[in-house]
N, CA and C atoms as a LAMMPS dump frame, in Angstrom:
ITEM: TIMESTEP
0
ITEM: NUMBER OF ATOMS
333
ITEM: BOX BOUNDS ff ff ff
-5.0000000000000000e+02 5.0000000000000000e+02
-5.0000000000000000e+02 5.0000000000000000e+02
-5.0000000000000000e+02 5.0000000000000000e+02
ITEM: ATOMS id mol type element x y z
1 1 1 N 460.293 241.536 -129.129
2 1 2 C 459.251 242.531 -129.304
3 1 3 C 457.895 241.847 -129.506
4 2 1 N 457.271 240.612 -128.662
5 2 2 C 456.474 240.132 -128.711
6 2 3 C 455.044 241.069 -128.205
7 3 1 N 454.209 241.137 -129.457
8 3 2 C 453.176 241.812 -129.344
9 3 3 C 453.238 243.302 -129.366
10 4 1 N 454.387 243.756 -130.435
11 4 2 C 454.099 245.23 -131.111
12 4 3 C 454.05 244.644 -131.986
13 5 1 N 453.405 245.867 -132.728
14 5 2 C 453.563 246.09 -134.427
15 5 3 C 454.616 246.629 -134.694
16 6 1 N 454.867 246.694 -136.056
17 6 2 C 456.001 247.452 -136.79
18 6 3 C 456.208 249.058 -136.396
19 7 1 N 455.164 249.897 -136.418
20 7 2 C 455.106 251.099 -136.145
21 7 3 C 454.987 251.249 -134.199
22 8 1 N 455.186 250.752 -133.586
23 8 2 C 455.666 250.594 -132.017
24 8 3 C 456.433 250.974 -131.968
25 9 1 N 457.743 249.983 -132.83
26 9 2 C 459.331 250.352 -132.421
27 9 3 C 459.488 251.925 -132.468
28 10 1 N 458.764 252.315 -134.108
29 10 2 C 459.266 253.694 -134.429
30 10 3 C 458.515 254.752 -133.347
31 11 1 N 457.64 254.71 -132.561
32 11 2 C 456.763 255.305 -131.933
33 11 3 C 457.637 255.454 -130.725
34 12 1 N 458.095 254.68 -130.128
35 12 2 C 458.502 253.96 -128.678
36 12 3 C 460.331 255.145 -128.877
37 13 1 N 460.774 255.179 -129.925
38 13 2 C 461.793 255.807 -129.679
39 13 3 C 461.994 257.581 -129.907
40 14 1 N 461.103 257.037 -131.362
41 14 2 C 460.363 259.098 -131.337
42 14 3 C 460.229 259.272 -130.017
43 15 1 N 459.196 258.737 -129.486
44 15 2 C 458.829 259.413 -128.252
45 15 3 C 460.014 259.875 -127.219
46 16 1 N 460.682 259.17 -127.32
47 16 2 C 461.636 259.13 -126.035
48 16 3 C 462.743 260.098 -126.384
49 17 1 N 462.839 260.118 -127.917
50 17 2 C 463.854 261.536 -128.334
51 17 3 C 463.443 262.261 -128.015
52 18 1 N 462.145 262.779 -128.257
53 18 2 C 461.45 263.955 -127.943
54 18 3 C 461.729 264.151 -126.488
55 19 1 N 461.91 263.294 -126.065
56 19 2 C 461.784 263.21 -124.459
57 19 3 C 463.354 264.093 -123.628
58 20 1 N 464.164 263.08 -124.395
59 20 2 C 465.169 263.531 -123.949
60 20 3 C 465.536 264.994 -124.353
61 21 1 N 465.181 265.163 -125.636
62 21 2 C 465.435 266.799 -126.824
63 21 3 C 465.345 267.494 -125.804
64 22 1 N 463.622 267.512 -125.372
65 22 2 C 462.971 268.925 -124.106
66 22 3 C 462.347 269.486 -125.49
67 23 1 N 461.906 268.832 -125.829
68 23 2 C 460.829 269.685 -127.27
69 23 3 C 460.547 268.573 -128.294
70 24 1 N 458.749 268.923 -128.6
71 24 2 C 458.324 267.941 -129.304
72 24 3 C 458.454 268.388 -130.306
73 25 1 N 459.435 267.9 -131.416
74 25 2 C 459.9 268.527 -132.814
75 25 3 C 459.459 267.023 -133.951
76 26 1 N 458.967 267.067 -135.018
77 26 2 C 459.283 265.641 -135.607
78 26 3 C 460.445 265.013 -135.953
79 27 1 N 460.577 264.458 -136.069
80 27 2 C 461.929 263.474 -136.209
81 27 3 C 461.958 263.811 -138.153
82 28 1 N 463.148 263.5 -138.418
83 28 2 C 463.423 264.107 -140.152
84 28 3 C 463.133 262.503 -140.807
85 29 1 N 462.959 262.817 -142.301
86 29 2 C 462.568 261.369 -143.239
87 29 3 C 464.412 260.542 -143.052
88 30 1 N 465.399 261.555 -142.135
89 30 2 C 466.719 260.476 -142.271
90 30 3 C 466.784 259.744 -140.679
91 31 1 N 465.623 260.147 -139.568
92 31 2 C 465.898 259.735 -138.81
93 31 3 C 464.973 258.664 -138.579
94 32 1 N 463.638 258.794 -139.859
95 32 2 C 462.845 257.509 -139.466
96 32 3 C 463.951 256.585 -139.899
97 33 1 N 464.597 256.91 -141.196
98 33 2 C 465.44 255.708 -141.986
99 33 3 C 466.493 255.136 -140.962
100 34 1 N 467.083 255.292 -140.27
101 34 2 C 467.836 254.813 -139.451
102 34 3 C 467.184 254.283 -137.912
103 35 1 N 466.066 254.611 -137.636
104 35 2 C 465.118 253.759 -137.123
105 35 3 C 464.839 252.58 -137.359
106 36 1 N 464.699 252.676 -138.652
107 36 2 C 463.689 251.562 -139.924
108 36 3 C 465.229 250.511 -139.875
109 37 1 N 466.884 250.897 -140.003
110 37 2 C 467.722 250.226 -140.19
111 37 3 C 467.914 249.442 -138.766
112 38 1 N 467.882 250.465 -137.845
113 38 2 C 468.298 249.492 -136.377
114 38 3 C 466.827 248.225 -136.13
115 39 1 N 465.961 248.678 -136.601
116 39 2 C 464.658 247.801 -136.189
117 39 3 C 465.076 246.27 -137.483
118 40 1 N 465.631 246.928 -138.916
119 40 2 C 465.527 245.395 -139.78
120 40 3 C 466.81 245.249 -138.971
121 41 1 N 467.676 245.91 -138.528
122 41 2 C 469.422 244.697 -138.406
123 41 3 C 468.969 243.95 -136.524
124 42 1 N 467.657 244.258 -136.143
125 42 2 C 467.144 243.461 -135.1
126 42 3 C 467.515 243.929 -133.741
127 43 1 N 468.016 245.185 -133.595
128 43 2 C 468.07 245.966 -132.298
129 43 3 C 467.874 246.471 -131.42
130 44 1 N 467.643 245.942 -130.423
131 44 2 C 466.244 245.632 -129.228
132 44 3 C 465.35 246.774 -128.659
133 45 1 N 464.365 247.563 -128.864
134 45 2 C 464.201 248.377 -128.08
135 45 3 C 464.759 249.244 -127.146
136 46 1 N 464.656 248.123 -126.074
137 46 2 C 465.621 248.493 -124.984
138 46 3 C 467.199 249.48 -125.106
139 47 1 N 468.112 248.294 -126.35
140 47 2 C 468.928 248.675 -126.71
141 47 3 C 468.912 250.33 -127.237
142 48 1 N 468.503 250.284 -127.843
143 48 2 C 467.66 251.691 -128.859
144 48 3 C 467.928 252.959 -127.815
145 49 1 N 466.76 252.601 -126.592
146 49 2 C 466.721 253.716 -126.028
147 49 3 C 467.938 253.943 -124.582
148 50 1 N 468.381 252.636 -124.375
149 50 2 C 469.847 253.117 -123.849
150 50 3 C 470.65 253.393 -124.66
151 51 1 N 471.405 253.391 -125.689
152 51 2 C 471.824 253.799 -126.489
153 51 3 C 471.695 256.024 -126.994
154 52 1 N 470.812 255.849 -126.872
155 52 2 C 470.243 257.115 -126.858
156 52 3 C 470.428 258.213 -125.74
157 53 1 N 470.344 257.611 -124.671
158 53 2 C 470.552 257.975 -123.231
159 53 3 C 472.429 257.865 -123.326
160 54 1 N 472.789 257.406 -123.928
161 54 2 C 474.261 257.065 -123.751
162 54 3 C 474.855 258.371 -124.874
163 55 1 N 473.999 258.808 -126.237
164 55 2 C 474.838 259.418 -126.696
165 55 3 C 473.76 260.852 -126.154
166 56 1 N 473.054 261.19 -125.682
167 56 2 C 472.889 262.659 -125.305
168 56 3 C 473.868 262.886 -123.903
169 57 1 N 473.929 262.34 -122.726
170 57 2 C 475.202 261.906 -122.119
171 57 3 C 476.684 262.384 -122.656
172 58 1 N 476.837 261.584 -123.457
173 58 2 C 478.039 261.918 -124.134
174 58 3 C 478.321 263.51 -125.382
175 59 1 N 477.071 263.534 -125.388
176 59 2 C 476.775 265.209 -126.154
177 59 3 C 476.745 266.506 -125.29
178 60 1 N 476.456 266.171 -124.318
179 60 2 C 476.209 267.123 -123.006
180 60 3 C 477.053 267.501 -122.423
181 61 1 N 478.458 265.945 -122.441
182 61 2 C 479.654 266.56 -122.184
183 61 3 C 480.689 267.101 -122.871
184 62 1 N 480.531 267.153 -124.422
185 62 2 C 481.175 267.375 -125.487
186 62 3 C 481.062 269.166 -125.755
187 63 1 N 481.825 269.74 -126.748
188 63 2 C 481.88 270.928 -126.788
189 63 3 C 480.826 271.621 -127.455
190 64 1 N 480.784 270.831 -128.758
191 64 2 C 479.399 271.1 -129.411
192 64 3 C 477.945 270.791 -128.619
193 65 1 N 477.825 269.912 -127.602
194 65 2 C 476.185 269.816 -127.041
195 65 3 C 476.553 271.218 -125.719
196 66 1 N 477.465 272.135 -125.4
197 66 2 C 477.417 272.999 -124.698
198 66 3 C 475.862 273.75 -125.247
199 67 1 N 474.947 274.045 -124.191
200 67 2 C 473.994 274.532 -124.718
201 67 3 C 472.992 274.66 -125.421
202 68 1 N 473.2 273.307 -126.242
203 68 2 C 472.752 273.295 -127.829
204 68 3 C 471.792 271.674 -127.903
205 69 1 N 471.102 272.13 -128.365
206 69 2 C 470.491 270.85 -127.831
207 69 3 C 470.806 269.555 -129.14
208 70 1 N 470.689 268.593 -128.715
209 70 2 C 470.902 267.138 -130.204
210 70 3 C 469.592 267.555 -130.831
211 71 1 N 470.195 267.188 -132.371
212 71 2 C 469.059 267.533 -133.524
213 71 3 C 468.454 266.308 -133.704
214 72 1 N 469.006 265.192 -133.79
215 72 2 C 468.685 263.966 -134.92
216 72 3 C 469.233 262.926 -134.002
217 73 1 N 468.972 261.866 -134.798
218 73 2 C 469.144 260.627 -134.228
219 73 3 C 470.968 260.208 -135.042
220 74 1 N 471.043 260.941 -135.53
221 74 2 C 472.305 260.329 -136.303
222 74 3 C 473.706 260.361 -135.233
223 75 1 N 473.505 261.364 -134.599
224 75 2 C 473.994 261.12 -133.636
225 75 3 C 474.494 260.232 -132.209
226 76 1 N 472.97 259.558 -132.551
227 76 2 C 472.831 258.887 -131.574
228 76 3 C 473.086 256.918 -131.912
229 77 1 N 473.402 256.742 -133.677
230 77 2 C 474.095 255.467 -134.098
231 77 3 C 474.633 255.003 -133.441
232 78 1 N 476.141 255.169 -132.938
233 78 2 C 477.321 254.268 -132.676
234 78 3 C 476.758 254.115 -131.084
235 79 1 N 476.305 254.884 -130.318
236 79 2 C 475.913 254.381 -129.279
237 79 3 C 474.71 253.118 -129.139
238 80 1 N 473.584 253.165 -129.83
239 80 2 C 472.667 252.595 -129.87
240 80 3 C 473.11 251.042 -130.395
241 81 1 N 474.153 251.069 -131.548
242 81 2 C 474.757 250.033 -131.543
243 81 3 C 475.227 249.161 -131.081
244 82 1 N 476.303 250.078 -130.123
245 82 2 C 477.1 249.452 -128.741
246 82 3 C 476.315 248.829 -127.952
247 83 1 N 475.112 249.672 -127.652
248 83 2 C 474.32 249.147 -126.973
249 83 3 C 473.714 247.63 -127.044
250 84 1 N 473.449 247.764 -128.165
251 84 2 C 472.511 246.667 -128.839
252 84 3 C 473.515 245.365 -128.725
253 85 1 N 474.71 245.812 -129.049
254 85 2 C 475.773 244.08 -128.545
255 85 3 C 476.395 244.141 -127.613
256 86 1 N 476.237 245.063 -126.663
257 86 2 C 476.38 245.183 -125.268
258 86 3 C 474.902 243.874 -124.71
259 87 1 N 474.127 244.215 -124.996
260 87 2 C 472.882 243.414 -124.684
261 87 3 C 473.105 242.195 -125.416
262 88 1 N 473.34 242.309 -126.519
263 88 2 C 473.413 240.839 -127.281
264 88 3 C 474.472 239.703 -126.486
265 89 1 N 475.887 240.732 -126.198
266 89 2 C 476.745 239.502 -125.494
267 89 3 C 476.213 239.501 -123.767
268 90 1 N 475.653 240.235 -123.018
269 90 2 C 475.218 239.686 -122.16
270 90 3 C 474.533 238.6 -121.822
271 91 1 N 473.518 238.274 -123.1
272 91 2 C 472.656 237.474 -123.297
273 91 3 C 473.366 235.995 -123.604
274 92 1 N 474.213 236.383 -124.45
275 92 2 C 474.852 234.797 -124.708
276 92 3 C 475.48 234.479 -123.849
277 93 1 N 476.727 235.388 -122.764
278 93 2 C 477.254 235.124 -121.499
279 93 3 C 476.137 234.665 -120.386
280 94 1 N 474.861 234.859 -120.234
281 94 2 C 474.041 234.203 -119.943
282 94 3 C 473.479 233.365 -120.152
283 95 1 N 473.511 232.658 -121.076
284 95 2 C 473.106 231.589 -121.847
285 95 3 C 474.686 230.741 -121.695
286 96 1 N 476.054 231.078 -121.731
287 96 2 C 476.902 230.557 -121.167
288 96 3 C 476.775 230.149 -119.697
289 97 1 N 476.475 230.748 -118.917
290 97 2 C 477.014 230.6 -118.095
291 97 3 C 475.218 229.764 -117.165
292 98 1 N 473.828 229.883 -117.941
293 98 2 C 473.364 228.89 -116.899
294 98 3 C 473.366 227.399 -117.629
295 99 1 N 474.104 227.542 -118.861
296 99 2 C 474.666 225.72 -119.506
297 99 3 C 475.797 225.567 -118.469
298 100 1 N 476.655 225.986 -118.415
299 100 2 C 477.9 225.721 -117.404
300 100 3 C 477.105 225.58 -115.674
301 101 1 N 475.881 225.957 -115.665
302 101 2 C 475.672 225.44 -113.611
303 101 3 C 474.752 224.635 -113.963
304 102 1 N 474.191 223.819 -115.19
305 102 2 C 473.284 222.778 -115.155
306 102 3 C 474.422 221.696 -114.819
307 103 1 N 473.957 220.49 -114.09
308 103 2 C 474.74 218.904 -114.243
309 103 3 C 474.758 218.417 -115.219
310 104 1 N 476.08 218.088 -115.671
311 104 2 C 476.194 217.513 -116.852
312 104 3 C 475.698 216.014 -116.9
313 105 1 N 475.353 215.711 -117.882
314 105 2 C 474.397 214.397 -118.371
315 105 3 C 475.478 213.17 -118.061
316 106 1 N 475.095 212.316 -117.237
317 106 2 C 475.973 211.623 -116.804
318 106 3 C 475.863 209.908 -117.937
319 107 1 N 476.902 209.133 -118.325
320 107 2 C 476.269 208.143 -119.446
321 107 3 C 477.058 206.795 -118.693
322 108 1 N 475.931 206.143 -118.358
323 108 2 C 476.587 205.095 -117.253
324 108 3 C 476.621 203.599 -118.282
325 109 1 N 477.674 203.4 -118.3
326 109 2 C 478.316 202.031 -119.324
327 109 3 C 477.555 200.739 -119.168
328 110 1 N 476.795 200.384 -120.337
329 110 2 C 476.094 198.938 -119.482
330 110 3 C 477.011 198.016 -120.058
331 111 1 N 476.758 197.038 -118.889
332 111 2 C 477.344 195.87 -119.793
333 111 3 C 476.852 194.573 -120.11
C-alpha cells in the first residue's frame, strides 16, 4: 500500500461496499472495526475487495441474500480472509518458483 494513508484503505472499501450494496448507506462503528482489523492483521486491498466480491456472490446464491440485499461487512470476513492467503500463497509460490528458474551458483574447487 505504498503511498496511501491510513484512512485510504478504509475509504477504498466503503466505497466499493456501497458499490456492490446498490445504495449509499454508511457503513456501522462494527464494520469500520473489522476494516481497522483486516488493515492491522495486513490484508491487501486487493484482497479486501475480492473477498467482498466473493461473499456477495456467495449471498446472492444463498437463501437468505434471495432479494435482500447484504447489510454489513461481517459477512463478508471469511471470504476476504481466504482471499487475503489466497494472495499471500500465490505470492510465495511465486517467489518459489522464480528461485527454482534462476541458475544455481556454481562453486568451482581451486586448487
Amino acid at each position: 500500500m505504498d503511498g496511501w494513508n491510513y484512512f485510504n484503505y478504509f475509504t477504498e472499501i466503503e466505497e466499493y461496499f456501497w458499490k456492490k450494496r446498490g445504495a449509499h448507506l454508511l457503513v456501522s462503528p462494527l464494520d469500520w472495526a473489522i476494516m481497522e482489523a483486516w488493515q492491522k492483521a495486513g490484508v491487501p486491498l486487493e484482497a479486501a475487495l475480492k473477498g467482498i466480491d466473493k461473499a456477495f456472490e456467495s449471498y446472492q446464491r444463498s437463501r437468505r441474500g434471495a432479494g435482500k440485499p447484504l447489510k454489513n461487512l461481517a459477512y463478508c470476513t471469511d471470504a476476504v480472509l481466504e482471499a487475503a492467503e489466497e494472495q499471500q500463497e500465490a505470492a510465495a509460490g511465486a517467489r518459489r518458483k522464480s528461485r527454482a528458474q534462476r541458475p544455481a551458483k556454481r562453486f568451482r574447487e581451486t586448487s
